[in-house]
C-alpha positions, 0 to 999 in steps of 0.5 A: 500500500503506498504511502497516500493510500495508508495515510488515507487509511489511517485518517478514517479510523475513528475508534468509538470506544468510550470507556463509560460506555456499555452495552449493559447501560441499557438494551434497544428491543427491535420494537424500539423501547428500551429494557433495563435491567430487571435489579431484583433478579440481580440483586438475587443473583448477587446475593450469593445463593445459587439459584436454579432456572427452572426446568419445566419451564421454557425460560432462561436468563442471559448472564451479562459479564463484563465483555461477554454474555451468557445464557443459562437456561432450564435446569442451570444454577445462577448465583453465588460465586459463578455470578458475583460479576454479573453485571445485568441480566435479562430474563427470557420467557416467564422466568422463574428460579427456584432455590437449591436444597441438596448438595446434588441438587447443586451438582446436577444444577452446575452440570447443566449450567456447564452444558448450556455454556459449552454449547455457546462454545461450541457456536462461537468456535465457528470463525465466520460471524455470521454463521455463529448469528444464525446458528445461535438465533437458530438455537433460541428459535428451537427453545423459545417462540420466534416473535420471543426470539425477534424481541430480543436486542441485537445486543444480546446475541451480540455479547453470546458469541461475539460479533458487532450488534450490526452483524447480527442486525445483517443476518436478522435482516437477510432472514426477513428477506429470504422468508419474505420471499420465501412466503410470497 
């Protein structure tokens, strides 16, 4: 690259990084209005009890971290130590945690958890971006309802398996286009 075209290069760079700025100040949902975080589930989570989501339910709770996100879904733990550097949460479907009693109650529960956090890996291990986007929306739309799964913040799925919130405003929009047509 010769020296002009560098110089070019470098000029258009403008970093957006801002370090009082977070996706977990708050989420735009695709109906435009905006979705703080629910303080009384973090609170609990914070509290340092651990908690299980419920397993006869279709609900879950996405885990925000400091640069990523996490999904725990029916039958994980949340809370206690696993937890403390939860900075939001959001839950999914009509959530409901329910306390743990026994030491294998425990256990079990920390399995799943496990579970749930490998099959994220398991998506993000894919290089390309895009696919990891339709793989996890495809995941989701398997546990919850589509219009749920359409609901969510870009953001969301954004921090599960790390692309930029515009890749997945990009794939979330080529599916529209091609059910679009494929319905017409």
């Amino acid at each position: 690259m010769d020296s002009e075209k560098r110089q070019r290069y470098q000029n258009s760079m403008v970093s957006t990084y801002c370090r009082d700025t977070s996706y977990l100040d708050y989420l735009v949902m695709q109906d435009g209005t905006e979705q703080f975080y629910g303080s009384d589930w973090l609170t609990m989570l914070h509290s340092g009890r651990v908690f299980m989501v419920n397993s006869r339910r279709r609900n879950g709770l996405i885990l925000f971290k400091r640069y990523h996100a996490e999904f725990a879904g029916p039958g994980a733990a949340v809370g206690g130590d696993y937890d403390r550097d939860c900075q939001g949460v959001l839950p999914i479907g009509n959530l409901s945690l329910l306390t743990l009693e026994s030491h294998e109650e425990h256990q079990k529960a920390y399995l799943i958890r496990r579970q749930w956090i490998r099959l994220i890996k398991q998506i993000t291990e894919n290089s390309i971006p895009g696919q990891r986007v339709q793989k996890i929306l495809d995941q989701f739309e398997q546990y919850f309802p589509s219009q749920m799964v359409m609901e969510l913040p870009d953001e969301t799925f954004a921090l599960l398996v790390g692309v930029l919130p515009q890749t997945v405003r990009m794939v979330r929009g080529l599916n529209l286009d091609v059910n679009h047509r494929f319905n017409s």
